[in-house]
C-alpha positions, 0 to 999 in steps of 0.5 A: 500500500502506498502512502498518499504522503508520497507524490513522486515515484520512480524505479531505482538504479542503484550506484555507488556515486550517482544519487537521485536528482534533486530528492532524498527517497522518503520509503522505498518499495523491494520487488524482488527478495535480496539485500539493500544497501543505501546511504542515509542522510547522515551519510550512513551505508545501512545494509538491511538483508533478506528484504522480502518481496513486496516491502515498503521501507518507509520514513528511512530517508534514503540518498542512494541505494548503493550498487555494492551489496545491493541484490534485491530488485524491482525497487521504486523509490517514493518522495 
């Protein structure tokens, strides 16, 4: 379910340089099982394992997805 919070949508390339143009991503939606690694805004690299399939994170405040150890798939990142 998505929050009507979130206005903004877009799929998510993850990158070990690159973040997305302009926003932070507020929630984050895993399509496909495996790990995420992102960089906060504190400037943090979290890595959370073993996300399932059809999770939102939501009110995480996410940068960037990291490339590096990044396995999950099918992400759309909210803001």
């Amino acid at each position: 379910m998505i929050d009507a919070n979130y206005n903004n949508g877009e799929p998510v390339v993850p990158s070990d340089t690159v973040s997305p143009t302009g926003h932070d991503y507020h929630a984050l939606y895993v399509g496909g099982l495996g790990n995420v690694s992102y960089l906060d805004k504190g400037g943090h690299v979290v890595t959370l394992t073993a996300v399932p399939v059809g999770t939102f994170l939501r009110g995480i405040g996410i940068k960037r997805v990291n490339a590096s150890l990044t396995t999950a798939t099918l992400m759309v990142g909210f803001w």
